[in-house]
N, C-alpha and C positions, 0 to 999 in steps of 0.2 A: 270622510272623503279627503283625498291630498290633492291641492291644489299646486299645478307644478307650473309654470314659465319657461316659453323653448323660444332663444333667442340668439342671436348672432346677426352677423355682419352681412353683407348684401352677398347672396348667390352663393354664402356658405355650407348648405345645403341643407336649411332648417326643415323644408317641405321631406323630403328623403328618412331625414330621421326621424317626424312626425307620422310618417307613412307606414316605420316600422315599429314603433313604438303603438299606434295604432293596432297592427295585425298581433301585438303583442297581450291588446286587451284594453289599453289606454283610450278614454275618450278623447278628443281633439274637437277647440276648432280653431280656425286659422283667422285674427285680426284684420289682414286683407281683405277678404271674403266678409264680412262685418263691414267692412269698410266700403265695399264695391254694394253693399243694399243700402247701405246707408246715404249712396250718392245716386240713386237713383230719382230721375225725374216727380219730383214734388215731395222729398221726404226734407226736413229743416236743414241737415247738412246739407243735401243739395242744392240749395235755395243759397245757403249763405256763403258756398266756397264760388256758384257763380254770380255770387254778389260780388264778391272780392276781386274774384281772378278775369271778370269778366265772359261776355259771350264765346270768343274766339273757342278759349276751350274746348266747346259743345259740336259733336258732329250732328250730321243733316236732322236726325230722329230726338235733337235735343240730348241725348245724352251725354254722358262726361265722356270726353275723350283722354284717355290713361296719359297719352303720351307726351300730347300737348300741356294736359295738366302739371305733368313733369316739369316741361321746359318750362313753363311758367314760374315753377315754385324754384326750381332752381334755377332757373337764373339760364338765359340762349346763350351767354359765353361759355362755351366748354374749359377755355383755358383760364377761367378764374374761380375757382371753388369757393376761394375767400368771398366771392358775393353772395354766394349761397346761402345762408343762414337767416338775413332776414326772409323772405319768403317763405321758405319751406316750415319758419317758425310760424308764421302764419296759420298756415293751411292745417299744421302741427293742432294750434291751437285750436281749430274750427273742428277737427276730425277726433284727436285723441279724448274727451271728456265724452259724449257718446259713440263712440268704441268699446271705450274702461265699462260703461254703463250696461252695455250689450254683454260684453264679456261677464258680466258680474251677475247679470240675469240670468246670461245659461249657466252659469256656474250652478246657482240655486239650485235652476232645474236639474241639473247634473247630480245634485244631492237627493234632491227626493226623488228620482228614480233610482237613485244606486247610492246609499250611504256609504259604501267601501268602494265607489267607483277612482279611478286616478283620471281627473280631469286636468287635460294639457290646452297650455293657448298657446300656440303661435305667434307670434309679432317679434316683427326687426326691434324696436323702441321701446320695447318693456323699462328699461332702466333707464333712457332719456326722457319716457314720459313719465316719470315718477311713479310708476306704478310695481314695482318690481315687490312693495310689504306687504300686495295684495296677495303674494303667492306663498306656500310653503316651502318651496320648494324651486332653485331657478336652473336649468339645466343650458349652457351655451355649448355655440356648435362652432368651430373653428376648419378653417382651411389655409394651405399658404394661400400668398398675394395672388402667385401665377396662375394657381388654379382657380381661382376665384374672377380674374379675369378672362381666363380662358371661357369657364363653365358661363359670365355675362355673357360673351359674346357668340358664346352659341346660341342663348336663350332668346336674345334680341337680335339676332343675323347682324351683327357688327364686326368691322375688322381688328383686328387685336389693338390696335391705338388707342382708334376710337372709344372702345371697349374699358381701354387700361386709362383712358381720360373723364370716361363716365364714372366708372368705379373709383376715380380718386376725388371726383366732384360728391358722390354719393356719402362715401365713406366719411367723406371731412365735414358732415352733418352729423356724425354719430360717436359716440364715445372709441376711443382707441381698445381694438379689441382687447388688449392687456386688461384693459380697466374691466373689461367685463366677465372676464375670467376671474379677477379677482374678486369681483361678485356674486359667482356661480357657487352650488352646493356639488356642483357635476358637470365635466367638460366633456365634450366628445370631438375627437379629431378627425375630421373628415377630411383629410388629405390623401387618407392611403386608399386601398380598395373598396368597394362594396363591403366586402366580408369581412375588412377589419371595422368596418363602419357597424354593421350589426352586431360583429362581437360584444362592441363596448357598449352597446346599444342596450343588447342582452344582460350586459352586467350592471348596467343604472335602472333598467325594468328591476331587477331581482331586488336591488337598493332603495327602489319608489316601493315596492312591497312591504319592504320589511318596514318603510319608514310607516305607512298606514296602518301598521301593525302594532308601533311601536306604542 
């Protein structure tokens, strides 16, 4: 089995290229989604991030509220990024060690159902959360600035400012994408269309093959 890492920058369009890589035959799961059971009412993460961050977070049903947890971990000044760090280190710390845990479990099972399977995880933080020796393989997904605020502020109905003020609070929580490219075994540019997006898609599928192969 090849254990591969798909990671990038916020709203670079990691979900897109997981999607196709996916239809391609790759298993996937997404760290998010891991992350969103994991905070569910009465599991320990749950318990300990609204220890931390307190009630407000929580809507009516008790559950985590995404967005508020945001504002919390980073910080309600949009125009300070530089605050941002301690907090979201925090919450970092309470969520990524069962995460990595989760992740490593399905991995397993990803083996013993399919010994020649290519198992893909997902996650913005593979390489800020030190996890990146877990993989054999680390594939980043790039976009320019504009697009990438552009495509936020679709995602979250924001106005282009706004948007270009979240995404540079976000971003200044995460390694400079340079740095992470030069981490990578495999880049993929997702700035231009769809079909240059799966081109290149296509041609790191044929590269994740032969490496299982190899």
């Amino acid at each position: 089995m090849l254990k591969v890492g798909l990671t990038g920058g916020i709203a670079s369009g990691k979900s897109v290229v997981g999607d196709m890589l996916v239809a391609l035959g790759a298993r996937l799961v997404q760290a998010d989604r891991i992350a969103h059971e994991l905070m569910r009412p009465g599991q320990p993460v749950y318990n300990e991030v609204v220890r931390h961050f307190g009630g407000g977070i929580l809507n009516p049903d008790l559950s985590v509220n995404r967005a508020r947890l945001a504002e919390a971990a980073f910080g309600s000044d949009k125009s300070a990024p530089s605050q941002a760090p301690s907090r979201i280190q925090d919450l970092n710390r309470i969520v990524h060690p069962a995460v990595i845990r989760s992740q490593e479990e399905w991995m397993k099972e990803m083996g013993r159902q399919d010994p020649h399977a290519v198992a893909i995880v997902e996650a913005a933080l593979i390489i800020e959360a030190g996890a990146a020796e877990r993989f054999d393989r680390l594939i980043v997904v790039t976009c320019s600035d504009e697009q990438r605020i552009a495509r936020f502020a679709a995602r979250q109905k924001l106005d282009l400012e706004a948007a270009r003020k979240e995404v540079a609070r976000r971003m200044a929580v995460q390694l400079p994408e340079a740095e992470k490219i030069k981490a990578a075994d495999y880049v993929i540019d997702n700035s231009g269309s769809l079909e240059h997006t799966r081109e290149q898609v296509q041609q790191v599928w044929a590269k994740l093959r032969s490496d299982l192969q190899a």
